[in-house]
Backbone bond lengths (Angstrom), bond angles and torsions (degrees), N, CA, C in turn:
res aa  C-N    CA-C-N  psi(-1)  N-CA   C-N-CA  omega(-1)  CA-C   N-CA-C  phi
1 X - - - 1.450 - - 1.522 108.61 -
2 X 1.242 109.65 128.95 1.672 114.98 176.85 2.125 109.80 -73.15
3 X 0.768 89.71 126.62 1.640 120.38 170.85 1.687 114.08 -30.99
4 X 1.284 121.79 96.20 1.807 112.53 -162.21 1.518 98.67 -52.35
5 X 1.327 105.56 145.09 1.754 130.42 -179.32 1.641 99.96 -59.86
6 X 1.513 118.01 104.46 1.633 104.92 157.74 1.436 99.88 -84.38
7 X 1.317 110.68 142.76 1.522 145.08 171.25 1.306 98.33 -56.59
8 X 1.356 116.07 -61.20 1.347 128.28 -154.01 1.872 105.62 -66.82
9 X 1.569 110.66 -39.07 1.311 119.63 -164.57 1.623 103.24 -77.98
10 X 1.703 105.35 -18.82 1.067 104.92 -154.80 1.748 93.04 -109.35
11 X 1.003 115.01 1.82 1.753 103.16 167.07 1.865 98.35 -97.41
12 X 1.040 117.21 -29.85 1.576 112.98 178.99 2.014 95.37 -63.09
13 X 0.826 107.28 -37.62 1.901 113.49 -160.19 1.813 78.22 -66.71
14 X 1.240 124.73 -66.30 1.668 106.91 -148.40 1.599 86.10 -97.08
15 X 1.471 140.61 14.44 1.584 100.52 132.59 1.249 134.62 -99.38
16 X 1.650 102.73 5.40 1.296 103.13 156.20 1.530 125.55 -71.61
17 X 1.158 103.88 -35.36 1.685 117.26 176.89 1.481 97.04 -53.48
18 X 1.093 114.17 -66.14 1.740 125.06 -169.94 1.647 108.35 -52.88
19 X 1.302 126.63 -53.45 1.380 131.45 148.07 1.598 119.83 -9.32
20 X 1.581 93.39 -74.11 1.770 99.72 162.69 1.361 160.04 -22.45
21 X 1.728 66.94 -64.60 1.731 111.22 167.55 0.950 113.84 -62.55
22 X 1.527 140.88 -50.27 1.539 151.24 -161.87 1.640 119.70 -137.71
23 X 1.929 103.75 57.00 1.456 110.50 157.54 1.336 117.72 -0.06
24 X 1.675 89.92 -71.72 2.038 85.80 -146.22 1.595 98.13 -84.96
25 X 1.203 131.60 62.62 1.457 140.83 175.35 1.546 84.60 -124.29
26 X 1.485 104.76 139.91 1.529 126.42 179.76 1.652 100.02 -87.50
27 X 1.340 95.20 -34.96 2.096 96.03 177.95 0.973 99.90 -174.58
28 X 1.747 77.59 145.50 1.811 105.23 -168.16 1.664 72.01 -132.17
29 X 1.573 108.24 145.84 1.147 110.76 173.82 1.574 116.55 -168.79
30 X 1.480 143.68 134.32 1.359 115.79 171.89 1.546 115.15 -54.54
31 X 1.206 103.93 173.87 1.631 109.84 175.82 1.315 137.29 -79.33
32 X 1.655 103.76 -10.99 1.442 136.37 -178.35 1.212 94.71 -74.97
33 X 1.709 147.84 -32.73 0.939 130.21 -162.97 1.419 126.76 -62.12
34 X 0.947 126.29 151.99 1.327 105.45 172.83 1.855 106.64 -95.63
35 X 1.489 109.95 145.14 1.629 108.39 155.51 1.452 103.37 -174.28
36 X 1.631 98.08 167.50 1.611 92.88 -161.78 1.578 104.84 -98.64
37 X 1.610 123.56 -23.07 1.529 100.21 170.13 1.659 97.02 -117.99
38 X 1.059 107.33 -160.05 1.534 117.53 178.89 1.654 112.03 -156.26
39 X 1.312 101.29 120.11 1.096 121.57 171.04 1.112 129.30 -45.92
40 X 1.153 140.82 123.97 1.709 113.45 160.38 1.786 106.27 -142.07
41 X 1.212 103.82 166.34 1.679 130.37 25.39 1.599 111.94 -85.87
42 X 1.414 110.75 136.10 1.480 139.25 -172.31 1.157 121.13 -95.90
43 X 1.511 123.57 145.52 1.295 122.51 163.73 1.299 105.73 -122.25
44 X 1.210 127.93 135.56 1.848 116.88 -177.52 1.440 90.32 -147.42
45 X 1.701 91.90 134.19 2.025 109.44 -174.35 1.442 94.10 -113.83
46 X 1.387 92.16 145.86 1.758 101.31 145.79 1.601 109.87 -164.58
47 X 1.679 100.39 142.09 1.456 94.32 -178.91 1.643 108.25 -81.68
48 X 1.712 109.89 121.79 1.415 112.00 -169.87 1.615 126.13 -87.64
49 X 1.635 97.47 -5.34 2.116 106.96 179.35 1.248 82.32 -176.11
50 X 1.425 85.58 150.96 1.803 119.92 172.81 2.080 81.70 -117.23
51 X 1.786 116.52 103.62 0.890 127.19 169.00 1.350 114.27 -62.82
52 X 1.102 155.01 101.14 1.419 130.73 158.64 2.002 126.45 -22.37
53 X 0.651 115.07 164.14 1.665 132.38 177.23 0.954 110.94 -176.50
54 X 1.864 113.04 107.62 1.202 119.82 -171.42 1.596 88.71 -90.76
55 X 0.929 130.92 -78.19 1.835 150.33 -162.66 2.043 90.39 -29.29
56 X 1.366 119.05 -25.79 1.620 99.37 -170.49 1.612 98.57 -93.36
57 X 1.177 127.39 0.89 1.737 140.51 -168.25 1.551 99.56 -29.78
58 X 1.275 129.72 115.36 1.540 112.60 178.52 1.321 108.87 -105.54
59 X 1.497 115.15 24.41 1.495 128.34 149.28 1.922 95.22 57.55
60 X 1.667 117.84 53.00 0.861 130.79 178.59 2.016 111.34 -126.03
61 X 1.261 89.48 -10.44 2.163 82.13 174.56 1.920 72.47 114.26
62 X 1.264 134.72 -48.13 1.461 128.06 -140.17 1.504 99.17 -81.02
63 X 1.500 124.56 148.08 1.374 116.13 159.38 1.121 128.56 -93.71
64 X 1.113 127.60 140.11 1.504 123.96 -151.76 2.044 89.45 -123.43
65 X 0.991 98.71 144.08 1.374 104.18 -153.96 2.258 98.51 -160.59
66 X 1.183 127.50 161.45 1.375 141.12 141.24 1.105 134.20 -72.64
67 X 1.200 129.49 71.48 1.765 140.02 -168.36 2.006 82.83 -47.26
68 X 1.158 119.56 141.70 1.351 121.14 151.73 1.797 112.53 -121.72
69 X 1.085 93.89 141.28 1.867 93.09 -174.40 1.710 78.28 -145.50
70 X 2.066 76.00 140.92 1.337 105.29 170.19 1.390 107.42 -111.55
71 X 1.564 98.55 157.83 1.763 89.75 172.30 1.739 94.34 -153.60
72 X 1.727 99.00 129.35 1.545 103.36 -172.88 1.565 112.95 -93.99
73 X 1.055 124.75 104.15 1.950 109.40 170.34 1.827 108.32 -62.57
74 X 1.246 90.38 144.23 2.054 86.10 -171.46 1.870 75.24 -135.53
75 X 1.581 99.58 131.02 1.236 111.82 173.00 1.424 94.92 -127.67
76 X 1.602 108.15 140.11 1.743 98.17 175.63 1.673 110.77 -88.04
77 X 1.947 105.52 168.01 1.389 111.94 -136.85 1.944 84.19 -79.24
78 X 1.133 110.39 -5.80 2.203 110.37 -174.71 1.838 92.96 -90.11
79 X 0.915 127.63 -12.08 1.680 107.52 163.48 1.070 131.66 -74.88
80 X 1.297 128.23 112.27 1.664 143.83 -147.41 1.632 93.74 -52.11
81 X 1.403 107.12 138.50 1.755 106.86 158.75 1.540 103.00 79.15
82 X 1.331 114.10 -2.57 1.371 116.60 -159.95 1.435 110.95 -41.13
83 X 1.257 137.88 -27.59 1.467 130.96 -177.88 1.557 104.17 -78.41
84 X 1.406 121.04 -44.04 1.344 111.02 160.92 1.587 125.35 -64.37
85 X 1.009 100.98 -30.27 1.505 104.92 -178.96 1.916 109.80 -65.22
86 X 1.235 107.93 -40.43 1.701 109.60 -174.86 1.688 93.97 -74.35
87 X 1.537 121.17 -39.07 1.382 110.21 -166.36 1.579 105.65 -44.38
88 X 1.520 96.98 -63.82 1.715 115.15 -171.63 1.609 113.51 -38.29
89 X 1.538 110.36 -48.57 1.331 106.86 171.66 1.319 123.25 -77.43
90 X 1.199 116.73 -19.06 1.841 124.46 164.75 1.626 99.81 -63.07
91 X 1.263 138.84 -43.23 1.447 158.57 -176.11 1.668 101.00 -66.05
92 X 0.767 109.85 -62.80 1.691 127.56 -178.59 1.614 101.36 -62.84
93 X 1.286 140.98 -81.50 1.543 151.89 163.79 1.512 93.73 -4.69
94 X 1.437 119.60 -78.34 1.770 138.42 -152.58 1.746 75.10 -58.70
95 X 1.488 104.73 -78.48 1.400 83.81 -158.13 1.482 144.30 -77.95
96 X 1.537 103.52 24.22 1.212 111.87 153.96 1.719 128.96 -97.04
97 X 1.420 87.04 -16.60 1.945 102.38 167.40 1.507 100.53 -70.56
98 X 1.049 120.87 -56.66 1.699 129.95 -168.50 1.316 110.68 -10.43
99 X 1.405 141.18 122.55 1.593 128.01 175.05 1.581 115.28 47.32
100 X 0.976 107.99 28.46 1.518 103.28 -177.55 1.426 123.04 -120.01
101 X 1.085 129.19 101.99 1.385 131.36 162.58 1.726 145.15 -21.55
102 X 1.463 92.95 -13.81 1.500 129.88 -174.96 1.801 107.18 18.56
103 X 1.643 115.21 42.45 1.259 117.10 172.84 1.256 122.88 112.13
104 X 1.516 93.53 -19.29 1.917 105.68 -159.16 1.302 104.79 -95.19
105 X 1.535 135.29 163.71 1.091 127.65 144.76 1.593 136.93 -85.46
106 X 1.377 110.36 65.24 1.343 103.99 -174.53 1.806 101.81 -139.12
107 X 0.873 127.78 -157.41 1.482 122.33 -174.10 1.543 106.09 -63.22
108 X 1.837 102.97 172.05 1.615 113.36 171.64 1.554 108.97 -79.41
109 X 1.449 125.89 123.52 0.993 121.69 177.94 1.768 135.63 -43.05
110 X 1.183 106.52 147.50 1.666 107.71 -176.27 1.601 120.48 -111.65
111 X 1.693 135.56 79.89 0.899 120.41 -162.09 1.712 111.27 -71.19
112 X 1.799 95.10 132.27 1.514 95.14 -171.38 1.693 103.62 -113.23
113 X 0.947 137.59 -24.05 1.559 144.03 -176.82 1.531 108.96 -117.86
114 X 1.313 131.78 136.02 1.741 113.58 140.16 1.931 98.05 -135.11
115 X 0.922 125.06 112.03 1.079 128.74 -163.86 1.571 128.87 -143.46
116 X 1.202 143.24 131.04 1.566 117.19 179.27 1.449 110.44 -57.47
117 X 1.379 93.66 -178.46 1.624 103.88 -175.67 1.407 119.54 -174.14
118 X 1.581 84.56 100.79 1.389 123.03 -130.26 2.232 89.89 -101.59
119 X 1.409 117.14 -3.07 1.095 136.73 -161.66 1.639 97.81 -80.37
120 X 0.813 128.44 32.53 1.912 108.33 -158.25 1.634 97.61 -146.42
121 X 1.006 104.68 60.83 1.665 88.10 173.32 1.195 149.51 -37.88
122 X 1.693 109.25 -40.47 1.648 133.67 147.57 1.456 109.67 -15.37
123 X 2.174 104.24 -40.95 2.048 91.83 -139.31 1.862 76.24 -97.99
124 X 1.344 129.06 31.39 1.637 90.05 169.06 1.409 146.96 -87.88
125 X 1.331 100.71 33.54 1.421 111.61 159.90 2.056 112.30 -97.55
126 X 1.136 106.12 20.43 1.272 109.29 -171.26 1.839 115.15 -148.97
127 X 0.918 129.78 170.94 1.589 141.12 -155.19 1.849 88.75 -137.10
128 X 1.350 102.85 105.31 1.492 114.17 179.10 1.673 111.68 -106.02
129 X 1.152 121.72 141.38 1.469 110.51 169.65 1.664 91.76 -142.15
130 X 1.358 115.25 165.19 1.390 118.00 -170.43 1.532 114.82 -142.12
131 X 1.199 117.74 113.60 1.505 119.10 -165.44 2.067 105.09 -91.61
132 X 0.802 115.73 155.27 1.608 118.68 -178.65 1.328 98.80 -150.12
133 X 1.722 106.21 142.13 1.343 116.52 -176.50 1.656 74.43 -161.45
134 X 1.694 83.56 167.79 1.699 114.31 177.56 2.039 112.02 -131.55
135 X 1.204 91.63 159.38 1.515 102.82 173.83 1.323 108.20 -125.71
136 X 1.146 144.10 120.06 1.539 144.61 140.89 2.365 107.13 -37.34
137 X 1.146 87.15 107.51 1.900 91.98 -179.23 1.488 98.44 -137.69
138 X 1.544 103.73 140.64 1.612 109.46 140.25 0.654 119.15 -89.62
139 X 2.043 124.35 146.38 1.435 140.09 -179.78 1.458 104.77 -90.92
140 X 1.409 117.69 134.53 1.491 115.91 144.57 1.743 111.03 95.94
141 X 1.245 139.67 175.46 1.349 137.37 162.12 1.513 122.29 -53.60
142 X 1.094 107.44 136.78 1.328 96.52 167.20 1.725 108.76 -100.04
143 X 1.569 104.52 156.54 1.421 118.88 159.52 1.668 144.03 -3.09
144 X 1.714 82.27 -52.89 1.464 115.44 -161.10 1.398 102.57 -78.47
145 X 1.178 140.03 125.57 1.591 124.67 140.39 0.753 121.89 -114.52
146 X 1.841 111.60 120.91 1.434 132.34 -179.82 2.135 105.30 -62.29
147 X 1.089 109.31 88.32 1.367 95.37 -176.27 1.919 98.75 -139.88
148 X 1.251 105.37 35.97 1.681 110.40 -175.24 1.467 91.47 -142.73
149 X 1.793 101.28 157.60 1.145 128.00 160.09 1.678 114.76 -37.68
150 X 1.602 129.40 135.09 1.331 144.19 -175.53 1.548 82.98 -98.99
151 X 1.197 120.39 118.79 1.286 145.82 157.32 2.322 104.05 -37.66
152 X 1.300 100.76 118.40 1.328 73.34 163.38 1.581 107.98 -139.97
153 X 1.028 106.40 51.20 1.979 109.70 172.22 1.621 93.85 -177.91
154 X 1.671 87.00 120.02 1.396 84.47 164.02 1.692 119.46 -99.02
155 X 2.075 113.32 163.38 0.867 117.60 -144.98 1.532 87.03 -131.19
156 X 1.365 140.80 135.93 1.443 143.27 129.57 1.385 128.52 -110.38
157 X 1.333 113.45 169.35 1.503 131.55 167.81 1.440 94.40 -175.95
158 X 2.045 108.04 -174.50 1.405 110.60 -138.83 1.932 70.38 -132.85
159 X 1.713 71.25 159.28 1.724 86.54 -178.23 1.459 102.77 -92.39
160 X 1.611 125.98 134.82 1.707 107.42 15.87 1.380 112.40 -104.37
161 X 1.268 129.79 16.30 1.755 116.00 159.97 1.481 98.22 -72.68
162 X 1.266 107.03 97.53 1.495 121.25 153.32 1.494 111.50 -162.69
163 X 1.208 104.56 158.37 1.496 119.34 -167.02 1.645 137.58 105.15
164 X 0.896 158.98 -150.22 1.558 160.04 -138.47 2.052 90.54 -109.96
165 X 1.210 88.03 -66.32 2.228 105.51 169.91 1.185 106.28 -38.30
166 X 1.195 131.76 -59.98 1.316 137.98 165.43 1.220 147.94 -46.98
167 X 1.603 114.53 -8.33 1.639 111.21 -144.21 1.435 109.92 -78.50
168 X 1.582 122.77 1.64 1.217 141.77 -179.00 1.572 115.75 -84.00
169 X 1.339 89.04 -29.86 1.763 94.28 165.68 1.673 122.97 -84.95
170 X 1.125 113.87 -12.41 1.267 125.97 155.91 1.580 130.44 -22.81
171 X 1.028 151.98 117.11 1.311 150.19 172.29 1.243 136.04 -122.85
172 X 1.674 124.42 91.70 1.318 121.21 -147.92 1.626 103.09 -83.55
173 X 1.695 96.98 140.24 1.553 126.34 -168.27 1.392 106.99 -86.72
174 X 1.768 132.37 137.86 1.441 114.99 153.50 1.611 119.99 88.65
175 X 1.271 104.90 -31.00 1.318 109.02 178.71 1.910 100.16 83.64
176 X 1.217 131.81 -144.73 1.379 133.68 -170.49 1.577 115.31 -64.98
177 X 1.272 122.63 139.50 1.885 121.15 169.34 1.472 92.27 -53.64
């Protein structure tokens, strides 16, 4: 059984990934952090909805849902070209999210937004654009506990030779599971 998804481990995992990804960024950071100025050029994450998805239900106890995480590049407004300059890295971000797992175990990412973001009154000393993608994840434990022997040869016979009395009538199928 795979290990329930922490949220928490897993927004540190893809800004570390993102970190990686984009050296010459002064900070990449979730948004929870606390600090009093901000560097840039910036990367700032946060996961923004746990979507529901009923239709992917793997009928395990877990909720299976679309994590969506946003992530804003903030370039300040004195970096030459700056509107081209945030595009390219808004351009660059998506397509390093694109199909990508960014560490986690939950689906290949889905870029759904790359857009400015023009919403922030705080950032106007700066040129914001905001990329959005989704993950397909289950929430929480599942049901199941893997805590038994994995079968590895399968065995038939016909009823009523079956059972413990029987195991001689048995006839292994296929060769190995």
């Amino acid at each position: 059984m795979a290990e329930a998804l922490d949220l928490g481990a897993a927004l540190d995992t893809v800004v570390a990934t993102l970190a990686a990804a984009f050296p010459t960024f002064k900070t990449v950071a979730a948004e929870d952090e606390t600090r009093k100025t901000l560097e840039v050029p910036a990367i700032i994450v946060q996961m923004s909805e746990l979507e529901p998805d009923p239709d992917k239900d793997p009928h395990t106890g877990q909720f299976p849902c679309l994590v969506r995480i946003e992530a804003r590049i903030v370039l300040g407004y004195r970096t030459p070209k700056v509107r081209r300059e945030v595009l390219k890295a808004a351009g660059a971000l998506a397509a390093a999210v694109h199909s990508n797992r960014l560490g986690v175990a939950w689906g290949a990412a889905a870029v759904l937004a790359v857009e400015p973001d023009e919403f922030a009154p705080q950032a106007d000393q700066y040129d914001v654009w905001r990329v959005e993608w989704a993950h397909a994840a289950d929430i929480g434990s599942s049901f199941f506990i893997d805590d038994g022997v994995t079968p590895t040869q399968l065995l038939t016979s016909w009823s009523p030779d079956i059972g413990p009395a029987h195991e001689q009538d048995y006839v292994a199928e296929g060769g190995d599971v």
